[in-house]
N, C-alpha and C positions, 0 to 999 in steps of 0.2 A: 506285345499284345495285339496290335492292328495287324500282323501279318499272320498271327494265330487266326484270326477271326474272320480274315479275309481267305486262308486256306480252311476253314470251317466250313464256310459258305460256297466256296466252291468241291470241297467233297460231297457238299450236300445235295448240290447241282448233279454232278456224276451220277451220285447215288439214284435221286430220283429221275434220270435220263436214262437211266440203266433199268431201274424199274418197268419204267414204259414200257421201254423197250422186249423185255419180257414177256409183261403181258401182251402188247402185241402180239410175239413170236406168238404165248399158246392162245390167243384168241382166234390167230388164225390157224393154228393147229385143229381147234375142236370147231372152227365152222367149215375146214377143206376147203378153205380156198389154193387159188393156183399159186397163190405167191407165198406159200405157206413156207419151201425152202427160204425163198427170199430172205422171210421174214425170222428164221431163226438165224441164217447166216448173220444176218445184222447183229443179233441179240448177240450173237456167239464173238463177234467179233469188241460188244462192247462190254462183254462180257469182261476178253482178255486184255483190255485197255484200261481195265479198273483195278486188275490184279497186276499190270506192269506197274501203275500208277502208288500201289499200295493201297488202295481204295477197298478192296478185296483179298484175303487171305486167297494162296494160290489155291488151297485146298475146296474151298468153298468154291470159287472158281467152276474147280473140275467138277465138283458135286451139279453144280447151277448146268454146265453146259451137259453133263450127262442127263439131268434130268430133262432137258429138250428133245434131244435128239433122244431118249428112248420114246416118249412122248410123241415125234414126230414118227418115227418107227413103226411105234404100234399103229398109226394112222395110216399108214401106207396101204 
């Protein structure tokens, strides 16, 4: 039960660090800022650290990082 709940709590961490991180990427997506690659390379990258982890279905995954990257595309 204690190591249920202790990996509970840290999926939940992921989770919502992965979130952030997100929004980040499109917050600076739709203000154009310069660090706006920066900013999705990051997401992207903790994107695929939550789907290694199982944190993230791989599929969903690829859904979440394509939705940036056309999103940063269309910005361009």
């Amino acid at each position: 039960m204690k190591v249920l709940e202790a990996k509970t709590l840290q999926n939940k961490a992921t989770k919502s660090e992965l979130r952030t991180e997100i929004k980040k990427a499109s917050a600076a997506i739709e203000d154009n800022s310069g660090n706006k690659t920066e900013a999705v390379r990051v997401a992207v990258k903790k994107i695929d650290q939550a789907a290694a982890k199982g944190i993230l279905h791989k599929n969903t995954a690829a859904r979440k990082k394509s939705a940036l990257d056309k999103k940063l595309q269309a910005s361009a």
